[in-house]
C-alpha positions, 0 to 999 in steps of 0.5 A, a space after each residue: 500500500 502506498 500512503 501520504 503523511 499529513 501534518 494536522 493541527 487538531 485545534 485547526 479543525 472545525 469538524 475532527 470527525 475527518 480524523 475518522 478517514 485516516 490514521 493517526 501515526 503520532 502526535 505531540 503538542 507544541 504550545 497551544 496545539 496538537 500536531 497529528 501526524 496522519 497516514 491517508 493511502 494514495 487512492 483516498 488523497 485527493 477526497 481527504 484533502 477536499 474533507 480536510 480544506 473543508 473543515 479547516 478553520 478560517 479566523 485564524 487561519 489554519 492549514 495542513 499538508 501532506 507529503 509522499 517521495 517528491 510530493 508536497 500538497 498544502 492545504 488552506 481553506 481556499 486553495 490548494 498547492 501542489 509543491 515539492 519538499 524542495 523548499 524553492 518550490 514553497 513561495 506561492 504557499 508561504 505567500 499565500 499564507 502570510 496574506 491570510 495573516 499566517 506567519 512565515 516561521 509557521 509556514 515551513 512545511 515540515 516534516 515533507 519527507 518520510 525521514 524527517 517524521 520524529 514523532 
């Protein structure tokens, strides 16, 4: 079975039932949140990522991502980017979020690799 990882801020969700539709690998809490580490297989992706984006809180705004080999998608509540974990593919996102009032220290994207996961 192929899968993604995801990184997800439980507090960042409106509707934790979508945790339902993957599987929690680890977590740990990092000031006022919980950091999910999530497993999704290849073929269900594209559906979680649309369950994820809906339920994404939006006052502040929060977002997720997901990661698999060379691939990187973030998620906000309003758009989608499909990136690399090569950081010079990262500005359109880290733009797009510091316009919606995200800051850039929290807009790093990682872990995007299977080998950076430590919890």
């Amino acid at each position: 079975m192929s899968e993604y990882h995801g990184i997800i801020i439980k507090e960042g969700l409106k509707d934790q039932s979508v945790l339902d539709r993957m599987e929690i690998l680890g977590q740990k809490k990092a000031r006022e949140w919980t950091l999910l580490r999530v497993g999704v297989n290849e073929n269900k992706i594209d559906e979680v990522v649309g369950l994820v984006q809906k339920s994404l809180v939006t006052e502040p705004t929060y977002y997720a991502h997901f990661y698999r080999k060379e691939k990187l998608i973030v998620v906000f509540p309003k758009k989608i980017f499909y990136l690399t974990p090569d950081k010079e593919t990262w500005m359109p996102a880290t733009d797009y979020g510091k316009s919606l009032g995200v800051p850039e220290k929290e807009l790093d994207f990682k872990p995007c690799r299977f080998e950076e996961e430590t919890y």
